[in-house]
Jmol script that loads the backbone (N, CA, C; Angstrom):
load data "model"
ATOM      1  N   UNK A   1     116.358  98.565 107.072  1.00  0.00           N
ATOM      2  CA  UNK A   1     115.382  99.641 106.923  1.00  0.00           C
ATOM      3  C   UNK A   1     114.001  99.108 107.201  1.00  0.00           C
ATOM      4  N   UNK A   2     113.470  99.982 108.041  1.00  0.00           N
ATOM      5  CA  UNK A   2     112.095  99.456 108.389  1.00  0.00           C
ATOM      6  C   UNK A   2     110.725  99.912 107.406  1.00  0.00           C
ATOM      7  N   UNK A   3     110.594  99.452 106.603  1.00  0.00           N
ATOM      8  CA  UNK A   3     109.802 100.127 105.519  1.00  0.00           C
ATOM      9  C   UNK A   3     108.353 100.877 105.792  1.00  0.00           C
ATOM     10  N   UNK A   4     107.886 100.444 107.637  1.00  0.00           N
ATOM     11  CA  UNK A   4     107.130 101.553 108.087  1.00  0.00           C
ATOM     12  C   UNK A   4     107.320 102.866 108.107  1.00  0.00           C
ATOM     13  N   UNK A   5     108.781 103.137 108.268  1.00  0.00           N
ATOM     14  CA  UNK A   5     109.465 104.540 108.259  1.00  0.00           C
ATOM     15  C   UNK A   5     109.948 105.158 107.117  1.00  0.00           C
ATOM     16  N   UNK A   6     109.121 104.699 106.168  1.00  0.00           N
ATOM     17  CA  UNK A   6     109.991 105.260 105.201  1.00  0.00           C
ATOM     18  C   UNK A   6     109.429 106.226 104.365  1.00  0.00           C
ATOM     19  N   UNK A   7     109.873 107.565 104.845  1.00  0.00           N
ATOM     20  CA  UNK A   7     109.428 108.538 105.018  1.00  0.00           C
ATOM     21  C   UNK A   7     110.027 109.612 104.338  1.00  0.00           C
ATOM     22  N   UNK A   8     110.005 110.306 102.904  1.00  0.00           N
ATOM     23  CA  UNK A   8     110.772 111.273 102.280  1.00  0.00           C
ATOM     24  C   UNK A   8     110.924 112.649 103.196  1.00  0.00           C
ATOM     25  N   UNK A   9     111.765 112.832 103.076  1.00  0.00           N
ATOM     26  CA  UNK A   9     111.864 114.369 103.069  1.00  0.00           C
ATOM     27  C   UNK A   9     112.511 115.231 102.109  1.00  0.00           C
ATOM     28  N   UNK A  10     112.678 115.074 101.254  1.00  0.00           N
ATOM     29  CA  UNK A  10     113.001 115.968  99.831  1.00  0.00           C
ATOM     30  C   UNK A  10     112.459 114.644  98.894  1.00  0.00           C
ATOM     31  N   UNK A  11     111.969 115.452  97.645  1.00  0.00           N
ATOM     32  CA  UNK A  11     111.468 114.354  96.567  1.00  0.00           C
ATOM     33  C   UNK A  11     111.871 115.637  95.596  1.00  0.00           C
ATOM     34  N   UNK A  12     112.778 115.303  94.395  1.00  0.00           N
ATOM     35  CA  UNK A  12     112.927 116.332  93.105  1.00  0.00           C
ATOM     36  C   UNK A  12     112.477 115.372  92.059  1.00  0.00           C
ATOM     37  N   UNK A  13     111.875 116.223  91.373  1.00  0.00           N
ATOM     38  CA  UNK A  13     111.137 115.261  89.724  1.00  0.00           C
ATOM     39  C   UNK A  13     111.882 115.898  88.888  1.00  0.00           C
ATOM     40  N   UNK A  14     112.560 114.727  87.908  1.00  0.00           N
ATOM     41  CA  UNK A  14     112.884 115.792  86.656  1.00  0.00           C
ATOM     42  C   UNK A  14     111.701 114.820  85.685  1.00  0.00           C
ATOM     43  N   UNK A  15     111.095 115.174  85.014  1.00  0.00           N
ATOM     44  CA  UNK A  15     110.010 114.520  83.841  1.00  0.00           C
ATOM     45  C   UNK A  15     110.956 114.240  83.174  1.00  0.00           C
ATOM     46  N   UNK A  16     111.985 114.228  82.058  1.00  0.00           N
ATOM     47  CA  UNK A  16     112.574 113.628  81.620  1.00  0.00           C
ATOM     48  C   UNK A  16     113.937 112.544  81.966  1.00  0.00           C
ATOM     49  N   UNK A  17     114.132 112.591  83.618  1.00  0.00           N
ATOM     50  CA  UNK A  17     114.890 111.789  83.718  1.00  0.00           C
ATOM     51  C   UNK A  17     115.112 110.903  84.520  1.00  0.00           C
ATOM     52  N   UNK A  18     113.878 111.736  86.001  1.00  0.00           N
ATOM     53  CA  UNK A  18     113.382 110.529  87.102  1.00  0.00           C
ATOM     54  C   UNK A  18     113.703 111.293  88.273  1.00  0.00           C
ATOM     55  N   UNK A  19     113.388 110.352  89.613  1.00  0.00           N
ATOM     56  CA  UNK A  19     112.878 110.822  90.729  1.00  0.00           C
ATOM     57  C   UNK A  19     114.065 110.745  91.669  1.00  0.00           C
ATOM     58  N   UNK A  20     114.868 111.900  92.850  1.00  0.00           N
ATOM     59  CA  UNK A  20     115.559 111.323  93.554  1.00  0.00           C
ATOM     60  C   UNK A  20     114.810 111.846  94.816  1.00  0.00           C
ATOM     61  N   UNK A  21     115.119 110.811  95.840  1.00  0.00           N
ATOM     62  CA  UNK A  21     114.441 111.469  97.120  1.00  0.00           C
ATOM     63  C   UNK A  21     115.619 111.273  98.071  1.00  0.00           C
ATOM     64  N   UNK A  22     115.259 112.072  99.018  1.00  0.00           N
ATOM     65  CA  UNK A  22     116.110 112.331 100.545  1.00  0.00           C
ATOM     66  C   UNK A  22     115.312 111.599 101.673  1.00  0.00           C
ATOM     67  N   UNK A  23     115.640 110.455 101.838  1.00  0.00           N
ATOM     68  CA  UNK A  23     114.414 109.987 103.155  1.00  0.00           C
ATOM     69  C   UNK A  23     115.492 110.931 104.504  1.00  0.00           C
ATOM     70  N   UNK A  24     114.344 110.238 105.364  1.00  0.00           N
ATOM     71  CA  UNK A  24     114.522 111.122 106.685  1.00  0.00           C
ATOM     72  C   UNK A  24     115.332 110.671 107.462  1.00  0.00           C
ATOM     73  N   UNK A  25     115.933 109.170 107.316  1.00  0.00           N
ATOM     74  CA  UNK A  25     117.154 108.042 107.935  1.00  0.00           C
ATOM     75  C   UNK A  25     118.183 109.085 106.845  1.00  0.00           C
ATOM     76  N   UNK A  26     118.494 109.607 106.207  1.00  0.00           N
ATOM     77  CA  UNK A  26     119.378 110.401 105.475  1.00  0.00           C
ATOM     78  C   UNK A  26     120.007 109.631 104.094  1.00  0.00           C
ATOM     79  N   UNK A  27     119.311 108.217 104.087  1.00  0.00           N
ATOM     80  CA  UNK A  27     119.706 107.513 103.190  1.00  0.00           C
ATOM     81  C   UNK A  27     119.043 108.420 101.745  1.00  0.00           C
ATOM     82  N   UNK A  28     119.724 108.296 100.446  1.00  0.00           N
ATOM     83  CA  UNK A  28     119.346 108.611  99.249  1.00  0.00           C
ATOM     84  C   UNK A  28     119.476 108.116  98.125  1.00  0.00           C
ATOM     85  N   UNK A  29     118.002 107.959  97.616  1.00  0.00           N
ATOM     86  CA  UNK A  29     117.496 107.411  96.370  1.00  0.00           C
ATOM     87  C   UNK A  29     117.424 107.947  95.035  1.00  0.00           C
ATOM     88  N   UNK A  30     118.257 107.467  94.183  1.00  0.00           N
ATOM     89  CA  UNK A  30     117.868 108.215  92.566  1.00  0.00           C
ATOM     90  C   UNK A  30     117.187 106.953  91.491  1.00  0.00           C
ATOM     91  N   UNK A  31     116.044 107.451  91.348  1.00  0.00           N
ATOM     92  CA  UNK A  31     115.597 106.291  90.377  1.00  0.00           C
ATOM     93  C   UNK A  31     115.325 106.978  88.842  1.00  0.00           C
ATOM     94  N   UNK A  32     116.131 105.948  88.209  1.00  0.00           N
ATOM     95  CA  UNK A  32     116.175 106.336  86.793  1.00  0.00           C
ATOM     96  C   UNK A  32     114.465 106.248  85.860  1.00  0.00           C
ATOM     97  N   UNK A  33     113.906 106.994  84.763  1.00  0.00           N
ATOM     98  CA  UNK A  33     112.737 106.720  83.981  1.00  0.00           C
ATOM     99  C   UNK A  33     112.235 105.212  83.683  1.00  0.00           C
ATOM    100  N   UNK A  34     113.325 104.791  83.120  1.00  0.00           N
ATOM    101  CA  UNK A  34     113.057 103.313  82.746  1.00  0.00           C
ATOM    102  C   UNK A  34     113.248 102.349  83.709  1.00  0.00           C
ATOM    103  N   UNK A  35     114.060 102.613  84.772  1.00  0.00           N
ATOM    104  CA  UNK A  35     113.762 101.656  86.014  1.00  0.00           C
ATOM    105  C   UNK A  35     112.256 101.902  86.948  1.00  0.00           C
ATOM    106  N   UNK A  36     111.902 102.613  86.946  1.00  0.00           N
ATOM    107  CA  UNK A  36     110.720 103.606  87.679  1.00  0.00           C
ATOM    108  C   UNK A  36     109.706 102.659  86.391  1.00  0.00           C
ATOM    109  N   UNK A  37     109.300 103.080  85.166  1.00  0.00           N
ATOM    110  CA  UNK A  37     108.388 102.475  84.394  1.00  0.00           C
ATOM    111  C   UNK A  37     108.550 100.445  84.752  1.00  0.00           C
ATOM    112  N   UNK A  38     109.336 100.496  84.713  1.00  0.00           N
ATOM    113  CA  UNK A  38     109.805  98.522  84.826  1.00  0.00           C
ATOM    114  C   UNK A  38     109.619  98.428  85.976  1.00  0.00           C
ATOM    115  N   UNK A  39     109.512  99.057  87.344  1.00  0.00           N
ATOM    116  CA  UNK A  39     108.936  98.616  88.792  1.00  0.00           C
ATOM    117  C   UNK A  39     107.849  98.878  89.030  1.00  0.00           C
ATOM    118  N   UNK A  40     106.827  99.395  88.044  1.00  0.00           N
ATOM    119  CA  UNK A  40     105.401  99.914  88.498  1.00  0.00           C
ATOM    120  C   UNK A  40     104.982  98.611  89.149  1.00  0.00           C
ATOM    121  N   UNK A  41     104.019  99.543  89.897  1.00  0.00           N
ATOM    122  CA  UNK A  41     103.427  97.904  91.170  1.00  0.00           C
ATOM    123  C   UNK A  41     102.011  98.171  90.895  1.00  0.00           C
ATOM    124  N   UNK A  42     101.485  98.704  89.923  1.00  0.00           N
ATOM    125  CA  UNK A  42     100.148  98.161  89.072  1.00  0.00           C
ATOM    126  C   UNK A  42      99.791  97.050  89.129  1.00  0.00           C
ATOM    127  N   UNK A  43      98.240  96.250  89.110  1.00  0.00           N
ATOM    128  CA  UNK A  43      97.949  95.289  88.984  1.00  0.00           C
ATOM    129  C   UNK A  43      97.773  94.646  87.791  1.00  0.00           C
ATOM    130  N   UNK A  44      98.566  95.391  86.364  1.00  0.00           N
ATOM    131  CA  UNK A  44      97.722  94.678  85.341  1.00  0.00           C
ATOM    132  C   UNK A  44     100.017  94.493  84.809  1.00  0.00           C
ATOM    133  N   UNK A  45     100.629  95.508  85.519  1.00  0.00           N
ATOM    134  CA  UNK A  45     102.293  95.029  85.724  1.00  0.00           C
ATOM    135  C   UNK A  45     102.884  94.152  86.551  1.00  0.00           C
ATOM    136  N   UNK A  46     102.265  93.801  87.594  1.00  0.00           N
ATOM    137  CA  UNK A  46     102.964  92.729  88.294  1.00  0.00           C
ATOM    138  C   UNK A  46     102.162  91.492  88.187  1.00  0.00           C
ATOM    139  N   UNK A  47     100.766  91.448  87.595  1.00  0.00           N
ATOM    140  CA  UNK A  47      99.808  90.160  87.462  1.00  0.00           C
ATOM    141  C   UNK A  47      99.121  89.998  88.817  1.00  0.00           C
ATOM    142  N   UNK A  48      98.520  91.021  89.325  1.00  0.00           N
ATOM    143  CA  UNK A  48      97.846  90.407  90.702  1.00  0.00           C
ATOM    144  C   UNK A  48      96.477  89.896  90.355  1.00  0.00           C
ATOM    145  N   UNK A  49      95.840  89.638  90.917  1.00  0.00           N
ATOM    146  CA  UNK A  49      94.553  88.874  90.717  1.00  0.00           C
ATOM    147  C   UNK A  49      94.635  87.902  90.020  1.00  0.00           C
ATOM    148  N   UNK A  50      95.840  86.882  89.907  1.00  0.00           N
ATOM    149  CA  UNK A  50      96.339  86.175  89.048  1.00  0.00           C
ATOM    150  C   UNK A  50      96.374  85.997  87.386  1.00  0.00           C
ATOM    151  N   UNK A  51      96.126  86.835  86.885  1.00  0.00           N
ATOM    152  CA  UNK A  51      96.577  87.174  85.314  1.00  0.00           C
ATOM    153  C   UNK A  51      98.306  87.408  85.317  1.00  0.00           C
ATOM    154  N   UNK A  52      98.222  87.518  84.254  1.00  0.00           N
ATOM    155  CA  UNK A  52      99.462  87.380  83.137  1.00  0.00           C
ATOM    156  C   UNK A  52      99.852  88.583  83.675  1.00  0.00           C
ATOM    157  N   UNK A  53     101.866  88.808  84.053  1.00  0.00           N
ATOM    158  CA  UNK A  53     102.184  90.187  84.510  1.00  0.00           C
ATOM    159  C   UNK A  53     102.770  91.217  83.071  1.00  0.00           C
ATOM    160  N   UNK A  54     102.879  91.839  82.525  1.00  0.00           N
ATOM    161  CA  UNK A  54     102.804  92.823  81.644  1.00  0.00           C
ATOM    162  C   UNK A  54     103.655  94.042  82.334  1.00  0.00           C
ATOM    163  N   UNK A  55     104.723  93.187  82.355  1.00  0.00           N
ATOM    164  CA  UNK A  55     105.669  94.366  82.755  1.00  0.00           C
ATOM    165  C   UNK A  55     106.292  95.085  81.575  1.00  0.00           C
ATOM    166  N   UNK A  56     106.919  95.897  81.669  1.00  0.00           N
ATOM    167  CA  UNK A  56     107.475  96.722  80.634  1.00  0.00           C
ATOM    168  C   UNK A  56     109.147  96.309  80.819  1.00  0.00           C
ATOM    169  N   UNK A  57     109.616  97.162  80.067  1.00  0.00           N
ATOM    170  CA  UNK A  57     111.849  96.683  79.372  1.00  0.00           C
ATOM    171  C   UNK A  57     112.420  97.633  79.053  1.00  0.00           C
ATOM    172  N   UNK A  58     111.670  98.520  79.454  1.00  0.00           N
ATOM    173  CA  UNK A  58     112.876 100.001  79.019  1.00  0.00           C
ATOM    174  C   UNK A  58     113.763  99.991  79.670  1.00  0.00           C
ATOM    175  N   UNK A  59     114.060  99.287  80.810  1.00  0.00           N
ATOM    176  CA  UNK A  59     115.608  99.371  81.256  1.00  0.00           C
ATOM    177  C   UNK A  59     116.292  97.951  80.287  1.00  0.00           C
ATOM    178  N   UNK A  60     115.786  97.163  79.600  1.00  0.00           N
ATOM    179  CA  UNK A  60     116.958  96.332  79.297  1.00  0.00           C
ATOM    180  C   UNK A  60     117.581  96.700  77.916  1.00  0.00           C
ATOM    181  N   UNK A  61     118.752  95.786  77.778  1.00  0.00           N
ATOM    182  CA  UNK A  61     119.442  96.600  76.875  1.00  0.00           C
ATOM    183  C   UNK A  61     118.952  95.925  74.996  1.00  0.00           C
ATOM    184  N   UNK A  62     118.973  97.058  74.509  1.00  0.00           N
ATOM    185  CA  UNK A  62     118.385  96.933  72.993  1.00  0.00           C
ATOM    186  C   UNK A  62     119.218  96.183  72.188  1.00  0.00           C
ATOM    187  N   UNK A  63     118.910  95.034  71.693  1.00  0.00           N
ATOM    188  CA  UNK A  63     119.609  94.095  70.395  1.00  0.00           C
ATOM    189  C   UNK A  63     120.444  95.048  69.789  1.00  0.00           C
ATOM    190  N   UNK A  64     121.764  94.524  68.546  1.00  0.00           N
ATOM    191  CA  UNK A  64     122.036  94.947  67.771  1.00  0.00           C
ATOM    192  C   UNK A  64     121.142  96.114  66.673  1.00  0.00           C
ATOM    193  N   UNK A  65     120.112  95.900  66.421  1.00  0.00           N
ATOM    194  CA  UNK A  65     119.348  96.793  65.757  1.00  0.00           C
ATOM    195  C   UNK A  65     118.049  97.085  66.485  1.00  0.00           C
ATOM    196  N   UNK A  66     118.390  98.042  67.369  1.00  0.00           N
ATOM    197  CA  UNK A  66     117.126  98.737  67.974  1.00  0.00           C
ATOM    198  C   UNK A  66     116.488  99.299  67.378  1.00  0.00           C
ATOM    199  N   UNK A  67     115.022  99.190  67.473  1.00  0.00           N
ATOM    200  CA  UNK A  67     113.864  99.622  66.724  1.00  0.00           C
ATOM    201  C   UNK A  67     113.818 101.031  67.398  1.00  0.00           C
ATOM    202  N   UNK A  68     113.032 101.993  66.946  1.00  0.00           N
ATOM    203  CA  UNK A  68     113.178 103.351  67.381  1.00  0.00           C
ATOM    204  C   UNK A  68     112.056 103.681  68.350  1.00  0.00           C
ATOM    205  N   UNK A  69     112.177 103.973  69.655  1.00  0.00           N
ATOM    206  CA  UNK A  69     111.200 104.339  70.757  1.00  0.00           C
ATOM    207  C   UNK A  69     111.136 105.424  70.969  1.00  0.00           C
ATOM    208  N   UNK A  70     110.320 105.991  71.128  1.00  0.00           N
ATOM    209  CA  UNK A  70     110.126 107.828  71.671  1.00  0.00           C
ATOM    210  C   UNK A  70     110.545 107.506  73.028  1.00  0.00           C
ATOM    211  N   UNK A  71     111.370 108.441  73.261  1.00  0.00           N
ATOM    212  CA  UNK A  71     111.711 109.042  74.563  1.00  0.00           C
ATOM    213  C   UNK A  71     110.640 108.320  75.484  1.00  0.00           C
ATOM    214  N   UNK A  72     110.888 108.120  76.890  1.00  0.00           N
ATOM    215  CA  UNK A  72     110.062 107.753  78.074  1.00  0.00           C
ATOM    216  C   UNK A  72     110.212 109.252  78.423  1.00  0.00           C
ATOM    217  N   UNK A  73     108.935 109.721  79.139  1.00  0.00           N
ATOM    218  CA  UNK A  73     108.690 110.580  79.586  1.00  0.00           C
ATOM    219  C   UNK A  73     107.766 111.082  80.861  1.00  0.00           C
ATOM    220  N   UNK A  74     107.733 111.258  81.996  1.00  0.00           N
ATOM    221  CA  UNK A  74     106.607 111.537  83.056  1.00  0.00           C
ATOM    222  C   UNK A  74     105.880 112.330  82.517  1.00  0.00           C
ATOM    223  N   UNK A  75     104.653 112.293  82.098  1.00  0.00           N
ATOM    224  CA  UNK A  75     103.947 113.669  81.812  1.00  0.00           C
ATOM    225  C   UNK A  75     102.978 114.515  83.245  1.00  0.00           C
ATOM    226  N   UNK A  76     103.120 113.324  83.781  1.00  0.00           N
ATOM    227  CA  UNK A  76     102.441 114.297  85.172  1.00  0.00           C
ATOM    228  C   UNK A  76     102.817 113.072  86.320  1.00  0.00           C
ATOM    229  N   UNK A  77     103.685 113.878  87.698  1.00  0.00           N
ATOM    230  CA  UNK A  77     103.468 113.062  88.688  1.00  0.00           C
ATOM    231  C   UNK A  77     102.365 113.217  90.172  1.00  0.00           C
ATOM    232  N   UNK A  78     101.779 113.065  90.358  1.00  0.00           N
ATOM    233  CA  UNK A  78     101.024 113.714  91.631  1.00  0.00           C
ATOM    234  C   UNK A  78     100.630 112.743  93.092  1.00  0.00           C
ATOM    235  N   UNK A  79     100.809 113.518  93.849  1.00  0.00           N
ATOM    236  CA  UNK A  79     100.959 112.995  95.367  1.00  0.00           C
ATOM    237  C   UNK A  79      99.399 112.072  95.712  1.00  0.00           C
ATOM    238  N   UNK A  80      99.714 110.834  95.803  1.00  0.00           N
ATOM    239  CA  UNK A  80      98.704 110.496  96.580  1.00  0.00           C
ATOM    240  C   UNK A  80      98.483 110.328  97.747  1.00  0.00           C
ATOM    241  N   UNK A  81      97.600 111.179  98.596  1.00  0.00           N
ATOM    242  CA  UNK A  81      97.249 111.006 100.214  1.00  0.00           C
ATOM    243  C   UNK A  81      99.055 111.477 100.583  1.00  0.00           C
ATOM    244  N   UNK A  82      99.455 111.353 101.788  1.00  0.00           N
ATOM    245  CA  UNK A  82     100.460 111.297 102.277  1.00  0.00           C
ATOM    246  C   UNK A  82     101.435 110.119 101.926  1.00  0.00           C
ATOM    247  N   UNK A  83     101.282 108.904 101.103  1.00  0.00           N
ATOM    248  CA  UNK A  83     102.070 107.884 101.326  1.00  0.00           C
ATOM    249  C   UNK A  83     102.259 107.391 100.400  1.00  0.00           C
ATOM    250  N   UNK A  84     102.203 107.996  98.510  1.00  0.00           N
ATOM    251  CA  UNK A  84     102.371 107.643  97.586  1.00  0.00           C
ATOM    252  C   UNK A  84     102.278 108.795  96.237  1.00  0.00           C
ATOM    253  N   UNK A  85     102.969 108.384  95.571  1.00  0.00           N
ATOM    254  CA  UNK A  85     102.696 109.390  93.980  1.00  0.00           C
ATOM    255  C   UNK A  85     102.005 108.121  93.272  1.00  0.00           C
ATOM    256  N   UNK A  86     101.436 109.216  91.670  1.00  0.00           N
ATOM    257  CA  UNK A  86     101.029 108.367  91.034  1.00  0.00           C
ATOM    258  C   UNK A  86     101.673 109.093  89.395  1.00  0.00           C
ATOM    259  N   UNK A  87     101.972 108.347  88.970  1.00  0.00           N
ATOM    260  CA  UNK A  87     102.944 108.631  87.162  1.00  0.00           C
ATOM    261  C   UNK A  87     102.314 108.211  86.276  1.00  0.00           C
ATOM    262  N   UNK A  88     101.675 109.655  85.491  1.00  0.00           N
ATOM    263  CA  UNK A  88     101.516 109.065  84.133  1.00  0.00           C
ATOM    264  C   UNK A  88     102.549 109.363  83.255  1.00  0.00           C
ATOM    265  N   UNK A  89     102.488 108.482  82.481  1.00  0.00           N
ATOM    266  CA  UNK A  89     104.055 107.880  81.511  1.00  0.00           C
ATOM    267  C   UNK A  89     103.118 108.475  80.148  1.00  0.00           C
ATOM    268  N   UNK A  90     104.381 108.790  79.504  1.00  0.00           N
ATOM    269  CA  UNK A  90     104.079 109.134  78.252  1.00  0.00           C
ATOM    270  C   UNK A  90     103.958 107.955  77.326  1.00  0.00           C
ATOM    271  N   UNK A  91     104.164 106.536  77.740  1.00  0.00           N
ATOM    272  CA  UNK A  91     103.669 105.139  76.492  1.00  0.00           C
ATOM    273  C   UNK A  91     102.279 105.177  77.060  1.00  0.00           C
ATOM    274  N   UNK A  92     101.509 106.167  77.773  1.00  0.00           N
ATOM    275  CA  UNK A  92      99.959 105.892  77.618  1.00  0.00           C
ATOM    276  C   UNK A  92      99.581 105.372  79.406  1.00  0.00           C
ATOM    277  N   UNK A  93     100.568 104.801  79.784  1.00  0.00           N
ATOM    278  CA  UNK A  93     100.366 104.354  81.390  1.00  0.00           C
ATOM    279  C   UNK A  93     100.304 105.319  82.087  1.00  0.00           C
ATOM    280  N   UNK A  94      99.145 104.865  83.535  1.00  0.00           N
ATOM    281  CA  UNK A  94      99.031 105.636  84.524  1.00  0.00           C
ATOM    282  C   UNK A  94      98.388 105.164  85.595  1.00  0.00           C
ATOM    283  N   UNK A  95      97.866 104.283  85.699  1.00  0.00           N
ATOM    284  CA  UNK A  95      97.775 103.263  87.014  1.00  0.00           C
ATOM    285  C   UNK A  95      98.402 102.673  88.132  1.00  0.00           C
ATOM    286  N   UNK A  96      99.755 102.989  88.391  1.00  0.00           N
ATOM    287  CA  UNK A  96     100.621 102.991  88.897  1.00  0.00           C
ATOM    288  C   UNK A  96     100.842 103.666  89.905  1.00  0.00           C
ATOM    289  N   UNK A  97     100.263 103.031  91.537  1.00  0.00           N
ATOM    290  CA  UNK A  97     100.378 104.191  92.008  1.00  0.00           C
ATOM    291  C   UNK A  97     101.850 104.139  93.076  1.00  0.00           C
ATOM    292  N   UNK A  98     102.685 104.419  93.008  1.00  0.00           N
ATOM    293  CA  UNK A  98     104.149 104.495  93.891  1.00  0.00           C
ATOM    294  C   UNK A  98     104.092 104.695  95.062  1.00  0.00           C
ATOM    295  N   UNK A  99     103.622 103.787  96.187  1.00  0.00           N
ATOM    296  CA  UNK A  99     103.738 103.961  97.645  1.00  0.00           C
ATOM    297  C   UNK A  99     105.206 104.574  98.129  1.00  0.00           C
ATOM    298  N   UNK A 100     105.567 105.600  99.183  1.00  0.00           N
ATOM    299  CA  UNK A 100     106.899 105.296  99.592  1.00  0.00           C
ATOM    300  C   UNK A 100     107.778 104.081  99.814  1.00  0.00           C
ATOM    301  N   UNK A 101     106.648 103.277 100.492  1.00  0.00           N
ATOM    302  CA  UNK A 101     107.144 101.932 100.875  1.00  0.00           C
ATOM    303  C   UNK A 101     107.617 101.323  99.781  1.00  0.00           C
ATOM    304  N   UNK A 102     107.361 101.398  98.280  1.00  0.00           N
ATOM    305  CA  UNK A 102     107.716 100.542  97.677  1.00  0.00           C
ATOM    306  C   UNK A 102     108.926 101.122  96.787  1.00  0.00           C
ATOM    307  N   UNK A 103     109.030 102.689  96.883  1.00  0.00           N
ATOM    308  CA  UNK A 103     109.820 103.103  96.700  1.00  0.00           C
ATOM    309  C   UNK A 103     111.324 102.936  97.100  1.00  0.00           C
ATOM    310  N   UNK A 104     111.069 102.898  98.580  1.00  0.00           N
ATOM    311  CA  UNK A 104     112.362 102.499  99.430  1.00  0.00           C
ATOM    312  C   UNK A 104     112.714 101.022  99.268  1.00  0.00           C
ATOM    313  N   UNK A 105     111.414 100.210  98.920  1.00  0.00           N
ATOM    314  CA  UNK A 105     112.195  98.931  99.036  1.00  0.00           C
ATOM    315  C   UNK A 105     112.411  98.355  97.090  1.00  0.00           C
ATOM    316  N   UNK A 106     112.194  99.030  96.792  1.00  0.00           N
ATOM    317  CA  UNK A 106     113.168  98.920  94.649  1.00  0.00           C
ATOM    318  C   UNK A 106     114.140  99.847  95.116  1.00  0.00           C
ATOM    319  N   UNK A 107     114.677 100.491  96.252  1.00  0.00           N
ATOM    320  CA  UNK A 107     116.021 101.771  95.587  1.00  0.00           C
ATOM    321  C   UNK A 107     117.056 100.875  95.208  1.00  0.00           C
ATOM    322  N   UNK A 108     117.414 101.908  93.706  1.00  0.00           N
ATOM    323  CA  UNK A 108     118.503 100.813  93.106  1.00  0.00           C
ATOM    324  C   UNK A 108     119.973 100.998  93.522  1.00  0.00           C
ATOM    325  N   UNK A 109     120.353 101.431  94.765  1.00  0.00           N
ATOM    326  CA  UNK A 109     121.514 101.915  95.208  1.00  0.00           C
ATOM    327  C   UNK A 109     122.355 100.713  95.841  1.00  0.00           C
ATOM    328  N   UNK A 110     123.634 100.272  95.519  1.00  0.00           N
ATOM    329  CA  UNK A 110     124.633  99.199  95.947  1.00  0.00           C
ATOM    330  C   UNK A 110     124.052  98.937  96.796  1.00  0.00           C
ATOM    331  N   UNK A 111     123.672  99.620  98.128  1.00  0.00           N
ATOM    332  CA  UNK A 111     123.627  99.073  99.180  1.00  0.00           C
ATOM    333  C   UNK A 111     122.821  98.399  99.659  1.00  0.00           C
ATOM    334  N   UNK A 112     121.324  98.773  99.045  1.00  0.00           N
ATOM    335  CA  UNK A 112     119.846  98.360  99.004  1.00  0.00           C
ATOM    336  C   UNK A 112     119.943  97.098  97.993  1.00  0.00           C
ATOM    337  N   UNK A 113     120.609  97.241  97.119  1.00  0.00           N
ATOM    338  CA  UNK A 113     120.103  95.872  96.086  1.00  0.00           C
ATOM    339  C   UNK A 113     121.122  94.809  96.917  1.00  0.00           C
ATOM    340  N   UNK A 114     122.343  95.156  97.501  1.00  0.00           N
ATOM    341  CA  UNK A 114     123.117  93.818  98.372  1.00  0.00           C
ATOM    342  C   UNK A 114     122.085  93.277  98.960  1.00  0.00           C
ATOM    343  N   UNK A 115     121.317  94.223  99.989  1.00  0.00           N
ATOM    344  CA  UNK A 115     120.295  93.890 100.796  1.00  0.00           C
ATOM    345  C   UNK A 115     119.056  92.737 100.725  1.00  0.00           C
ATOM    346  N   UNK A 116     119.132  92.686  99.488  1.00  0.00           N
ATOM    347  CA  UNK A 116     117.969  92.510  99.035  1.00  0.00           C
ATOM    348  C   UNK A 116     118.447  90.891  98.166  1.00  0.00           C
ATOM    349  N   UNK A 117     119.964  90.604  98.338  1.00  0.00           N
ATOM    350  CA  UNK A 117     120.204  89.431  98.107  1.00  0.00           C
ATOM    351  C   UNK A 117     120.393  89.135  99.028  1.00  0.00           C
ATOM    352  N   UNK A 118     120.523  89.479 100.415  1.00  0.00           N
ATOM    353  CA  UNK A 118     120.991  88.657 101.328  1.00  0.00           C
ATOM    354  C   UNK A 118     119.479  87.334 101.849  1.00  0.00           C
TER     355      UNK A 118
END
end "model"
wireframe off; spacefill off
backbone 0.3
color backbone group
């Protein structure tokens, strides 16, 4: 996949459960809430400008006695320019802005994550 082309043509939001899109190669993406919050490509989540990265764990799995978390939630997603959304999260985040490009290249689908070990 050439990640210049990567180009939606259907995008459905559910706020409580996450984003699937239809790119235009016909390939299709469903990204879950807590995988979507744990890939933000924020600079204060991945550590750019070389600081400390502050990623988030709602996708990993909770100890024997999980402490109690409110629901993850989108409270608003909105289009930036032609070539990205931006998500504010209901733990208070919203800096995050979701290029397509980076969309297509986290899809968590068998075929994309093989890819991505090769």
């Amino acid at each position: 996949m050439n990640t210049l082309t990567a180009e939606p043509e259907h995008i459905a939001i559910s706020k409580s459960k996450g984003i699937k899109i239809d790119w235009k190669d016909k390939h299709q993406s469903e990204y879950q809430l807590a995988y979507l919050r744990d890939e933000c490509p924020c600079a204060t989540c991945t550590g750019a400008h070389g600081t400390e990265p502050h990623k988030s764990s709602y996708s990993a799995p909770s100890g024997p006695f999980p402490m109690y978390k409110p629901a993850l939630k989108m409270l608003n997603v909105e289009p930036v320019g032609h070539y990205a959304i931006r998500i504010e999260w209901s733990d208070g985040h919203n800096t995050g802005i979701y290029s397509f490009d980076h969309l297509r290249k986290i899809c968590p689908c068998a075929e994309c994550r093989a890819s991505r070990l090769d």
